[in-house]
C-alpha positions in Angstrom: 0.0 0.0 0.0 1.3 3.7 -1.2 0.4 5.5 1.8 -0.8 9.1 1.5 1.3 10.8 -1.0 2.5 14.1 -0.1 2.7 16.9 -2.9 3.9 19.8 -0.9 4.6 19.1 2.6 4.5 21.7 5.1 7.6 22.5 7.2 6.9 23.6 10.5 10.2 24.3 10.9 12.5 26.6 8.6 16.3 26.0 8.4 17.8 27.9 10.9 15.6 26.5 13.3 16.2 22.7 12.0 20.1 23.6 12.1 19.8 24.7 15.8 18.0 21.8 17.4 20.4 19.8 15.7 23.3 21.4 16.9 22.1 22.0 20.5 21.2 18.2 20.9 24.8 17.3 19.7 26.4 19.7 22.0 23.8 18.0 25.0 25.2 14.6 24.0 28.9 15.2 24.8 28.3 17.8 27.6 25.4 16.5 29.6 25.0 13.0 28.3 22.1 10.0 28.8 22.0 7.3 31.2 21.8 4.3 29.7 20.7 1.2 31.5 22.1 -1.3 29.3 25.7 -2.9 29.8 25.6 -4.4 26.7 24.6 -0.2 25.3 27.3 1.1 27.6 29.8 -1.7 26.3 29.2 -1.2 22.7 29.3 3.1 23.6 33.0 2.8 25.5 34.0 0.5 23.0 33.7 3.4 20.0 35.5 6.2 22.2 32.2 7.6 24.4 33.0 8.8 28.2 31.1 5.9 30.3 30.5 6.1 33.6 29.5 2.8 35.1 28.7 4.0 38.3 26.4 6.7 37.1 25.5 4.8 34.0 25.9 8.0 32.4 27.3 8.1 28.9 28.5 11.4 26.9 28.7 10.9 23.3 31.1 13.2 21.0 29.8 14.8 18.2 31.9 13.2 15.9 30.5 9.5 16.8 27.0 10.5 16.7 27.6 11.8 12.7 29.1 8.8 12.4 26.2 6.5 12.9 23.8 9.4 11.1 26.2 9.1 7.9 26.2 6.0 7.4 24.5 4.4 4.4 21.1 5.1 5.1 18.7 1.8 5.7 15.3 1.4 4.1 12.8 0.8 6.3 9.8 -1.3 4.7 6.9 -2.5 7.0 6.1 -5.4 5.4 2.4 -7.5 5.5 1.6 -10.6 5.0 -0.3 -9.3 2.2 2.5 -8.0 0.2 -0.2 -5.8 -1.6 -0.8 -3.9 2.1 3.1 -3.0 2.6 4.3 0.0 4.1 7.4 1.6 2.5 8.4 4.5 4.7 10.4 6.5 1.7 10.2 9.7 3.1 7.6 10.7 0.5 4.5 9.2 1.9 2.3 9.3 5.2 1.1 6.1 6.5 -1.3 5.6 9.0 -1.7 3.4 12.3 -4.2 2.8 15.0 -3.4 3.4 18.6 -1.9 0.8 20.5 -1.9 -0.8 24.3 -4.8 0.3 25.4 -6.2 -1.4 28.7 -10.4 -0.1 28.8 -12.5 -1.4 26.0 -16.6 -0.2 25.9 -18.4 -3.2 24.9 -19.9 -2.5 21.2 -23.5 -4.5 22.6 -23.8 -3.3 25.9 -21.5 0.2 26.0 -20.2 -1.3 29.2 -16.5 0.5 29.9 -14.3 -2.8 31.3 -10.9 -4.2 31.1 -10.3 -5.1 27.3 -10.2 -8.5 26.4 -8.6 -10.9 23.6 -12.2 -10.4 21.8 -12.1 -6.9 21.9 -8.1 -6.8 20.1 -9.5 -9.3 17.1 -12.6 -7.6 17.1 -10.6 -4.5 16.7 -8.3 -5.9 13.8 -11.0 -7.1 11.6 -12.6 -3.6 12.1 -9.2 -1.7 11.1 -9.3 -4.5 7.6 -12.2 -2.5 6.4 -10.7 1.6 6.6 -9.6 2.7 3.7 -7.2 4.6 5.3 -5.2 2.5 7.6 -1.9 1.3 6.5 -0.2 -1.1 10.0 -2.1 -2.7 12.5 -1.0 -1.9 16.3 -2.6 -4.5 18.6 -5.4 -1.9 20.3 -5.9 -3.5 23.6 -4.3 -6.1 25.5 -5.5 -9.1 26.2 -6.4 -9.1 29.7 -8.3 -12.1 29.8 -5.1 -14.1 29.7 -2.4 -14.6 32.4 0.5 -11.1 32.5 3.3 -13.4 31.5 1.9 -14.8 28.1 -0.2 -11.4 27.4 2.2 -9.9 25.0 2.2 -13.2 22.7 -1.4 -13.9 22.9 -2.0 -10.1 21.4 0.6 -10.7 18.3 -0.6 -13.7 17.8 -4.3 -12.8 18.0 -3.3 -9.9 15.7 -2.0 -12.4 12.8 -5.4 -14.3 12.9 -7.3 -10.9 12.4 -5.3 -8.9 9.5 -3.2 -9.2 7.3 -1.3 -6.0 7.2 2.3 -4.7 9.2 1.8 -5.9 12.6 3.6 -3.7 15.1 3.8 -3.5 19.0 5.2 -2.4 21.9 5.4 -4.8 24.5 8.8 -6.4 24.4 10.6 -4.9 27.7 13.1 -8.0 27.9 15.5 -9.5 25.3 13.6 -13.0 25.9 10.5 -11.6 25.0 11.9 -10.6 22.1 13.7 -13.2 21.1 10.1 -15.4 21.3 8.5 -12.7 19.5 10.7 -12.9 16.8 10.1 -16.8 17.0 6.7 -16.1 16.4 6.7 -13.6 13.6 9.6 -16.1 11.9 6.9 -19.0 12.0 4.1 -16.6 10.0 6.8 -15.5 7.6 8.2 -19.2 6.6 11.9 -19.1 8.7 14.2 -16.4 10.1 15.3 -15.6 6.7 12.0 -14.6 5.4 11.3 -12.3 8.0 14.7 -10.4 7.6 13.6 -10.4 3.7 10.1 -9.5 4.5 9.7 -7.7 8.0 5.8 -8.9 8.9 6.7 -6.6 12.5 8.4 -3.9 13.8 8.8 -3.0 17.6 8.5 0.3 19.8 11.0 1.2 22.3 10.1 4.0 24.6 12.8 6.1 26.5 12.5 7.7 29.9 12.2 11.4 29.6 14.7 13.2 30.2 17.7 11.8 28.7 17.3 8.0 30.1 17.4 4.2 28.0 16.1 1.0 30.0 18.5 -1.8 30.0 15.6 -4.1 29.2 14.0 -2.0 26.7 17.1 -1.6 24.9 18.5 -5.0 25.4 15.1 -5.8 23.5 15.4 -4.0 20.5 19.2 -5.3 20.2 17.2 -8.3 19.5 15.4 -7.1 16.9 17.8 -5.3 15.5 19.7 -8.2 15.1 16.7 -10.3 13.1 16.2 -7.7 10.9 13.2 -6.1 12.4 12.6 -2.5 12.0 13.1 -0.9 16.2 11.3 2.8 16.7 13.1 4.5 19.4 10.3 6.5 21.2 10.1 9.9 23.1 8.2 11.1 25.1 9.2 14.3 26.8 6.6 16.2 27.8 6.7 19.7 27.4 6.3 21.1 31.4 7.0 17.8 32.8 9.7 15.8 31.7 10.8 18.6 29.0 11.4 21.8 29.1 7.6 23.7 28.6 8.8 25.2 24.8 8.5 23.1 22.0 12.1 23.7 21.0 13.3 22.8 24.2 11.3 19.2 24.3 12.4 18.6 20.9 16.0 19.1 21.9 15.5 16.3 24.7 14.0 14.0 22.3 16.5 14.5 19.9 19.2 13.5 22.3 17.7 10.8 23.4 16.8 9.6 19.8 20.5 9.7 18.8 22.0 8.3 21.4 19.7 5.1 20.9 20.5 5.5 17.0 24.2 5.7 17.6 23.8 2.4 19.9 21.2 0.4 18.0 23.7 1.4 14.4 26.9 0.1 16.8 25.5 -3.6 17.6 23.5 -4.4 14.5 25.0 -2.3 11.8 22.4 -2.4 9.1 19.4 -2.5 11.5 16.1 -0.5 10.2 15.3 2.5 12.7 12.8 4.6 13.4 12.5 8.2 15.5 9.3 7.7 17.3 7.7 10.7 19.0 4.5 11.5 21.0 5.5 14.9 22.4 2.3 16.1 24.1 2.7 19.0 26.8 1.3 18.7 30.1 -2.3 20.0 30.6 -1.3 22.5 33.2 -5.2 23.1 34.6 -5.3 19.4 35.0 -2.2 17.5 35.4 -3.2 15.2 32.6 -1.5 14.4 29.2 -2.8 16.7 26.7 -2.4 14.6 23.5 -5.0 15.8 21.4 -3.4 19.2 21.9 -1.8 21.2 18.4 1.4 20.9 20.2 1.2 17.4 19.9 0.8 17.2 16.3 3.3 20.5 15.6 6.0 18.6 17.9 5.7 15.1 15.6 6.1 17.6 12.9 9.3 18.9 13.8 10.5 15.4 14.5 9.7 14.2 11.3 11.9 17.4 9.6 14.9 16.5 12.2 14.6 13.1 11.6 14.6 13.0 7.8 17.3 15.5 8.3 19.2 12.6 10.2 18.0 9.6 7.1 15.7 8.2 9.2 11.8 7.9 8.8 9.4 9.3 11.5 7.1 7.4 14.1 4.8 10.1 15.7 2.1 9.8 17.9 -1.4 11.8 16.2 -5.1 11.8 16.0 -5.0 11.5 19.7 -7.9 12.9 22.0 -8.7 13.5 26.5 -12.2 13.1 25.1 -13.7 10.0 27.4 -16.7 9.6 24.6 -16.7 9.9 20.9 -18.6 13.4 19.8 -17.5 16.7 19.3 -14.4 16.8 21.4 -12.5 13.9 20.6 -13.4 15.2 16.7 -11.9 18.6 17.2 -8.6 16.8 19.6 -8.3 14.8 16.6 -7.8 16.9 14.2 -6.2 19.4 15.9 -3.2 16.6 16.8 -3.3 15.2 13.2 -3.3 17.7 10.6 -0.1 19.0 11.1 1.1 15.3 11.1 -0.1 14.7 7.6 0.8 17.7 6.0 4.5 17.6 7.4 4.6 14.6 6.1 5.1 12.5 9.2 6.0 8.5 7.7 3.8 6.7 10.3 1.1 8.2 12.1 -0.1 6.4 15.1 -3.6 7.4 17.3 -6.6 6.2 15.9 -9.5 4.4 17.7 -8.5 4.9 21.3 -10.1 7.9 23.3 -8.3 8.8 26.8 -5.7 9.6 25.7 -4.7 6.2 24.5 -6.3 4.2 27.1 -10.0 2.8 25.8 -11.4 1.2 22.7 -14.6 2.7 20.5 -14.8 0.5 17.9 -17.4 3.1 15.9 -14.0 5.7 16.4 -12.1 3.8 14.3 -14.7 4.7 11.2 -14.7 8.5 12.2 -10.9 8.8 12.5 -10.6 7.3 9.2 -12.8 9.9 8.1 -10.8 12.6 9.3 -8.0 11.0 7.5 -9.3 10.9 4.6 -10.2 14.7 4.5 -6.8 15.5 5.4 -5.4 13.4 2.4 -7.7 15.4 0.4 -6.3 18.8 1.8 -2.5 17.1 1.4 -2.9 16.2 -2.5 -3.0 20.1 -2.9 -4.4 21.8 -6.2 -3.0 20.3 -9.4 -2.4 23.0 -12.0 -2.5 21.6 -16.0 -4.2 22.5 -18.9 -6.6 19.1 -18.5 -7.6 20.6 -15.4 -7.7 24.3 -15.9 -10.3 22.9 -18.8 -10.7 26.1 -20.8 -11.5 24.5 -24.0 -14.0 22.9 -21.5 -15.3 26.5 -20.4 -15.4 27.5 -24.1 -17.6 24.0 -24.8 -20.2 24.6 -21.6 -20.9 28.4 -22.7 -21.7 31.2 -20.0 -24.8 29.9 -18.0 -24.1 26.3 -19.0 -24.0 23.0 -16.4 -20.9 21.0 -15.9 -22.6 17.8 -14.2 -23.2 15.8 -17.7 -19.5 16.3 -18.6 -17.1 13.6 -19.0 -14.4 15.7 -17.7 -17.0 16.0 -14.5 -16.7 12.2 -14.3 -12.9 11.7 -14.9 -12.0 14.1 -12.4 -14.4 13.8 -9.2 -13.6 11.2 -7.0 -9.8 12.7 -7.3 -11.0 16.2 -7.3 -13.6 16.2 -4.6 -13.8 14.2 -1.1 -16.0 12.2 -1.4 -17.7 11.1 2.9 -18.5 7.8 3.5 -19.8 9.2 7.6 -20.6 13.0 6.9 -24.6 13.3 6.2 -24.8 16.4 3.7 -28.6 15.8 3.5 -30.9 18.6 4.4 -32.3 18.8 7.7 -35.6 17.5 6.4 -34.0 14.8 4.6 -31.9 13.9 7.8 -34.6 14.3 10.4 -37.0 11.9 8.1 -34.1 9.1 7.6 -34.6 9.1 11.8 -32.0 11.8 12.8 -29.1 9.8 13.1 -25.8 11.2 14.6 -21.9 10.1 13.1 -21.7 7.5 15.6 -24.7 5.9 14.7 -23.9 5.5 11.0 -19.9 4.5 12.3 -21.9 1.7 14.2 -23.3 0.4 11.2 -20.1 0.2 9.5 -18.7 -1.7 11.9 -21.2 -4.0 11.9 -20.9 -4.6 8.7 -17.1 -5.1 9.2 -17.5 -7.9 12.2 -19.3 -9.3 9.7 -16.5 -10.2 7.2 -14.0 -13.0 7.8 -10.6 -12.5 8.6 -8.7 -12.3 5.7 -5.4 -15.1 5.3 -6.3 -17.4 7.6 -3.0 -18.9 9.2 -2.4 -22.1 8.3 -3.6 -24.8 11.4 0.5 -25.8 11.2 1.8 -22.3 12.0 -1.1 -21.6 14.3 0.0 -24.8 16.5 4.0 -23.4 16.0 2.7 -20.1 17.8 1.0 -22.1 20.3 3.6 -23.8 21.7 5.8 -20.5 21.9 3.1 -19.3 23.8 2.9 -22.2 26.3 7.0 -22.2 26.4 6.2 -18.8 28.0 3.9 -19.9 30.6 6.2 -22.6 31.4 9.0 -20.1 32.3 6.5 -18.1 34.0 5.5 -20.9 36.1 8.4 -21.9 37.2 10.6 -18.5 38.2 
């Protein structure tokens, strides 16, 4: 799948501004440093010329070793599906979209009961994301709490492999043995361990610890990866007034640091690994101590990162289309747009945030359907205004005549569905005409749709051999478990 093509993206930053960032973050690195949890980090760090100190943990990284890792050859990172029509090339060129991922609250589509989120609820999720037009990787929405802690993680991927078929990507691997059975798993979909460094069905988050800190198991997880070929995002999260300074550029200048010193490590231990800059930079809400990520700020700040991150050869991860609205409605509409149109018209490579509302934490399955709807009107604002002779149409003009009607035309035809967006949610009846079809609200129609998408089948059905493979991973798990 293509993705969003982006005909003039918007820079929210200008050059001097891009330049600065850069350079402060650089200067941060060798003067103030990152702690970094991981010996195996640390090792790799002192082993290239950093400053390590082991009893701080605290690593400073010259300048000249962080260019180092940001000029080498630059990696392609493909999200591959198991529907090779459904991929995801992150080329720098295209914005991809991805639904929001971990949460722990589902509402019950029957009974609108809000409870902990279930198994059901993640593959009922999945086969709902199958059927937007707009949704390029799948990201496991809720885990399955139905299902013992130590064996949750694998139950949701592979849950998520019997429901879609697109780029399945999570973030739930703290421990290099969790990732090492995760890549087990994936392996067994793809054919062998070969395949999946070919073809890359997953791709794994790692979140930093804002300000300026890597977890040894976090990082000692996407080591792993790194080495099976799997595309690793490494994610920040400063938040501005909390964890980062309260200006944009300051946050930005945390996350960068951060970003590159997990860059410099990830590039030192598995040279040609895929990486990612994640970002969900969302300030605190100062009247209510919450995370404000359907906030402009949030979506301004994962446009920055994408500049600075292109700017370093990388493609951008940033979180988007993310709401504090507890109920789907006006609020969580205006959050999430608010959080995502800078996002897709900076040309952000991967946009995650759809579906959840809390600020990441509950499944609406009917949200799902009005994000995508959002989507799809910002696409429509990101294709721009092409500017040709075919569509200037003055012979056209000349043909219709002053007073004339251009709805019979076949250059009306030709050009609409590219021309106009066209809703599949938005009612632009008349009142009349609305009030007599039974005054339905947005919600009511995205209901409908997703009852129409429970309805379908899953689409590639894993094969009964592979679906027994991932079984037994998942009981080695609970073994281990068990017996610690």
């Amino acid at each position: 799948m293509s993705g969003i093509a982006l005909r003039r993206p918007y820079p929210i930053l200008d050059r001097e501004g891009l330049d600065r960032i850069h350079a402060k973050a650089l200067e941060g690195l060798e003067r103030i440093g990152v702690k970094v949890g991981t010996a195996r980090g640390r090792a790799a760090l002192r082993a290239a010329g950093a400053m390590v100190d082991d009893a701080t943990q605290v690593v400073r990284i010259s300048e000249g070793l962080v260019r180092e890792a940001i000029g080498r050859t630059p990696v392609r990172v493909a999200l591959a599906a198991r529907n090779p029509s459904l991929d995801a090339d992150l080329d720098f060129h295209h914005v991809h979209i991805c639904n929001d991922g971990c949460g722990p609250l589902a509402v019950d589509f029957e009974t609108g009961e809000r409870r902990l989120s279930t198994s059901g609820d993640l593959a009922r999720s999945a086969r709902v994301s199958n059927a937007l037009r707009n949704l390029h990787v799948f990201w496991p929405m809720v885990t399955s709490q139905d299902v013992p802690a130590p064996i949750r993680t694998f139950v949701d991927l592979k849950v998520s492999f019997e429901n879609t078929d697109k780029h399945v990507q999570f973030a739930t691997a703290v421990t290099a043995s969790d990732a090492r059975r995760l890549v087990a798993m994936a392996a067994a979909v793809a054919g062998d361990e070969r395949a999946l460094r070919r073809r890359p069905i997953v791709s794994s988050v790692h979140t930093s610890i804002a300000p300026l800190q890597h977890d040894a198991g976090n990082m000692d997880a996407a080591f792993v990866f790194g080495e099976a070929g799997v595309p690793v995002a490494i994610f920040t999260m400063p938040s501005p007034g909390a964890s980062g300074p309260v200006t944009l550029a300051g946050s930005l200048t945390v996350a960068a640091m951060e970003f590159l010193s997990g860059l410099v490590m990830c590039r030192l231990i598995n040279p040609g690994c895929p990486v990612i800059w994640g970002a969900g930079i969302a300030p605190l809400d100062m009247k209510t101590t919450t995370r404000a990520g359907g906030s402009p700020e949030h979506g301004m700040a994962g446009a920055a990162v994408t500049q600075l991150a292109h700017a370093f050869g990388v493609p951008s991860l940033c979180g988007g289309f993310d709401c504090t609205a507890v109920v789907p409605g006006s609020q969580a509409a205006m959050e999430k747009f608010a959080s995502g149109a800078s996002l897709v018209l900076g040309g952000a490579d991967l946009i995650v945030g759809t579906g959840l509302l809390e600020d990441a934490r509950t499944l609406w399955l009917e949200q799902l359907f009005i994000d995508d709807e959002i989507v799809g009107m910002l696409k429509r604002i990101a294709d721009g205004i092409v500017v040709d002779e075919e569509r200037i149409a003055l012979d056209l003009i000349e043909k219709v005549g002053i007073g004339g009607t251009f709805l019979g035309q076949r250059h009306t035809m030709k050009h609409l569905r590219t021309e106009q967006f066209l809703p599949a949610l938005v009612d632009r009846r008349s009142f009349d005409l609305w009030a007599a079809d039974g005054r339905r609200s947005m919600e009511d129609r995205a209901r409908d749709r997703v009852r129409e998408a429970l309805a379908r089948p899953p689409p590639m059905p894993l094969d009964p051999d592979v679906a027994a493979r991932l079984d037994a991973l998942i009981e080695e798990a609970r073994l281990e478990a068990s017996a610690a």
